[in-house]
N, C-alpha and C positions, 0 to 999 in steps of 0.2 A: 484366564481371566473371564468372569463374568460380567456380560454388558449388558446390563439394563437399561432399557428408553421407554421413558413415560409420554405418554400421548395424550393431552387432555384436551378434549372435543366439546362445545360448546352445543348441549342439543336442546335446550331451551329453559326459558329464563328457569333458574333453582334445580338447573337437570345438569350434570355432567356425567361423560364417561368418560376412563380410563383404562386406556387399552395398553396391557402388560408385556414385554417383549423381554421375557428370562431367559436364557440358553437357546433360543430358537422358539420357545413355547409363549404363545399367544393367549393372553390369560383379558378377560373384559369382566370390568368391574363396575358396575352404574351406581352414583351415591345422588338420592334423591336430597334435597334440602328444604326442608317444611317451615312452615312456619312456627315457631315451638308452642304457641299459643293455643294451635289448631292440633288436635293431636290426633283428629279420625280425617281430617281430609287436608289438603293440599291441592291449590290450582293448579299448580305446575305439574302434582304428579301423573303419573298415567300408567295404569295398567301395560304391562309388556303385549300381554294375549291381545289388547286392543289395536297395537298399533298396526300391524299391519291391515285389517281393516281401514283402520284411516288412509294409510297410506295407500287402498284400493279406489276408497273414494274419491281421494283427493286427485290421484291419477286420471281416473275415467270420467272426472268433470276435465281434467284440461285437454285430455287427448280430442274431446268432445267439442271443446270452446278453442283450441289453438292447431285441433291437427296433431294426427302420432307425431310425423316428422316433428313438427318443429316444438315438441314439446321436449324437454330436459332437463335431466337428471334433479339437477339444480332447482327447477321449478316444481318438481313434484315433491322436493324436500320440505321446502319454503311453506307450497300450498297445505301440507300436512303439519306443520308449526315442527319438522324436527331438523337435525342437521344433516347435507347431504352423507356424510359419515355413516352415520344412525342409518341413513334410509342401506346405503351400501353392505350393512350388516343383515336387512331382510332381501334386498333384492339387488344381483350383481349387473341389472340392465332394465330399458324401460320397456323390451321382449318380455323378461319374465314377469315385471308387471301385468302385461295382459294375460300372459298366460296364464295368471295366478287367478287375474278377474274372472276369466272362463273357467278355470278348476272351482273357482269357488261358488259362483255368483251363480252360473250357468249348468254347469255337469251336476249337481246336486239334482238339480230342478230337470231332468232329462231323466237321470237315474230314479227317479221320483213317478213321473210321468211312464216310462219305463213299464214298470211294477202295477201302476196302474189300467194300462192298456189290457195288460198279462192276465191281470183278474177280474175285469170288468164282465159282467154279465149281462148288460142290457144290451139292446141293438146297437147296429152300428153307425147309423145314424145317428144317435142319438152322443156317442161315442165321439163319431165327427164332428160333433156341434163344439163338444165340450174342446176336443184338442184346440179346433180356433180361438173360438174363446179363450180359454187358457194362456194357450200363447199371444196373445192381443195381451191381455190381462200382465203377464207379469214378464212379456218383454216392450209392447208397444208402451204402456201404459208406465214403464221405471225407465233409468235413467239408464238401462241396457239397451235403452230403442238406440241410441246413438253407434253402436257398436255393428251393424250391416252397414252404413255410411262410411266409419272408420275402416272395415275392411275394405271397401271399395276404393275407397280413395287413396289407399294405401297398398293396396295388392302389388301393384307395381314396383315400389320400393322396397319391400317387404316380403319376399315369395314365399318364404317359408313357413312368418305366420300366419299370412292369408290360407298357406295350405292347412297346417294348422288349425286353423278354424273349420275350415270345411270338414277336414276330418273329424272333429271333435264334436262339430255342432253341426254343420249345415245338413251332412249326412245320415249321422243320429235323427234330427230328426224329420227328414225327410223320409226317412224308413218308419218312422214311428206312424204317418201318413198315409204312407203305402202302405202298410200292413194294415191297417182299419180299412182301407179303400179295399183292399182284396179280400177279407174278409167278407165283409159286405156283399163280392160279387160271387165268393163261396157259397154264402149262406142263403141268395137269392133275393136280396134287398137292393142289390143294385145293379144295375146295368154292367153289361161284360165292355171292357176300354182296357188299356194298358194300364196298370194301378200306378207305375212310376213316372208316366206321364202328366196321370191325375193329378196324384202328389204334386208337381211342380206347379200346377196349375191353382192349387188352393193356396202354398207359400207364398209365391210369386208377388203375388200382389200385398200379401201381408206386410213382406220384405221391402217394395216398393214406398208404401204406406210409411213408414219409417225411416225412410230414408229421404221420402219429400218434407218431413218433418223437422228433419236436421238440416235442410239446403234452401229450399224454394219455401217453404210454408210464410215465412217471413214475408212476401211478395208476391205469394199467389193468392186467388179469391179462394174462401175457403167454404164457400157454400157448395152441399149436396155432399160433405165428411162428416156429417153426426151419422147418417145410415150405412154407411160405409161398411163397415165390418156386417154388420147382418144384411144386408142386400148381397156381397159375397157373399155368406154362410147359403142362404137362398139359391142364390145362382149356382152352386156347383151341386147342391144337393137336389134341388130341382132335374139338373142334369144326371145327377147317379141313379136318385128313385125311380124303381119300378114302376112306381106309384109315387108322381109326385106330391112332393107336402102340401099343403094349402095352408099352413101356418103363416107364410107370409099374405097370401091372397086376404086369410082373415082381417090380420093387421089393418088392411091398406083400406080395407072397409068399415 
């Protein structure tokens, strides 16, 4: 005898799914319901390919505003307008959630930079400016700055995705760092120092920076942070040059 059980899942208003259970075979059927009136668009509907984006966004705002821990399942359903069901069909935890934020959000933009280093042909200085920059640029400056906070604050509870990140990210691109920093001291543009020392010494405080942003900034005086990032770029450049820059000295005059 064949036993069939219908599941019907409420993933938002005009959205169901029905999830098929024939002989053991697990069959998902989603029937959108439009408005007949409307016949090129629908509020309720939603693109498949979109959702898990949403459901990246909607994650990495709570994980941000509530904390990894105490953020769930249930809530990251809720904040993406679908049913926890639905979300259980892209992601089987809120691990892979992050994980998915860093494959996506993050290793593009690595792989990217990457490629870049690889074939860049001006100085290294000049190379160095851009990687701070850059990374200020589209991790300080998005809503991935919150994401060195979330690991810290969670490393403890979490060891595997704090490892995780490090490996995916903190070391990526600390190498990326290093290899411009030793370059540099190849080619005779900079001062001879340990390059993976450097390196930690230019992140360091970037990471820092973003991480007072998600905790203390609320509370703290925020005067003498509009120069912040280019009085670092200065300071460590200052320190690698040969020949230090006087681009900043210009400025200040």
């Amino acid at each position: 005898m064949i036993i069939i059980r219908i599941f019907v899942i409420l993933l938002d208003k005009g959205s169901l799914i029905v999830n098929i259970l024939l002989a053991g075979q697990l069959f998902n059927v989603e029937c959108m319901f439009c408005n007949k009136e409307s016949d090129t668009t629908c509020r309720w509907k939603r693109r498949k390919e979109a959702r898990p984006e949403e459901i990246l966004d909607a994650a990495l705002q709570l994980f941000t505003e509530k904390g990894f821990s105490s953020t769930r399942m249930i809530d990251v359903a809720k904040a993406a307008g679908i049913s926890k069901g639905t979300l259980y069909l892209y992601f089987d935890s809120k691990e892979a959630i992050f994980r998915d934020v860093v494959q996506q959000r993050i290793t593009p933009q690595l792989d990217q930079v990457e490629a870049m280093v690889e074939k860049f042909e001006g100085t290294q200085e000049d190379l160095l400016r851009q990687l701070i920059s850059g990374w200020w640029m589209s991790i300080a400056c998005t809503s991935l700055s919150a994401i060195p906070k979330i690991i810290v604050a969670e490393s403890g509870n979490f060891p595997e995705l704090a490892k995780y990140f490090t490996e995916s990210v903190v070391v990526r691109s600390r190498n990326l760092f290093s290899k411009v920093i030793s370059r540099g001291m190849i080619n005779g543009e900079f001062n001879l120092y340990e390059s993976e020392t450097v390196a930690r010494l230019v992140v360091a405080p970037l990471v820092q920076a973003t991480i007072w942003m998600h905790s203390l900034k609320p509370y703290d005086d925020e005067s003498g942070t509009q120069g912040y990032l280019q009085l670092h770029t200065e300071f460590i450049l200052n320190s690698l040059l040969k020949q230090p820059s006087n681009e900043f000295n210009k400025r200040e005059e």
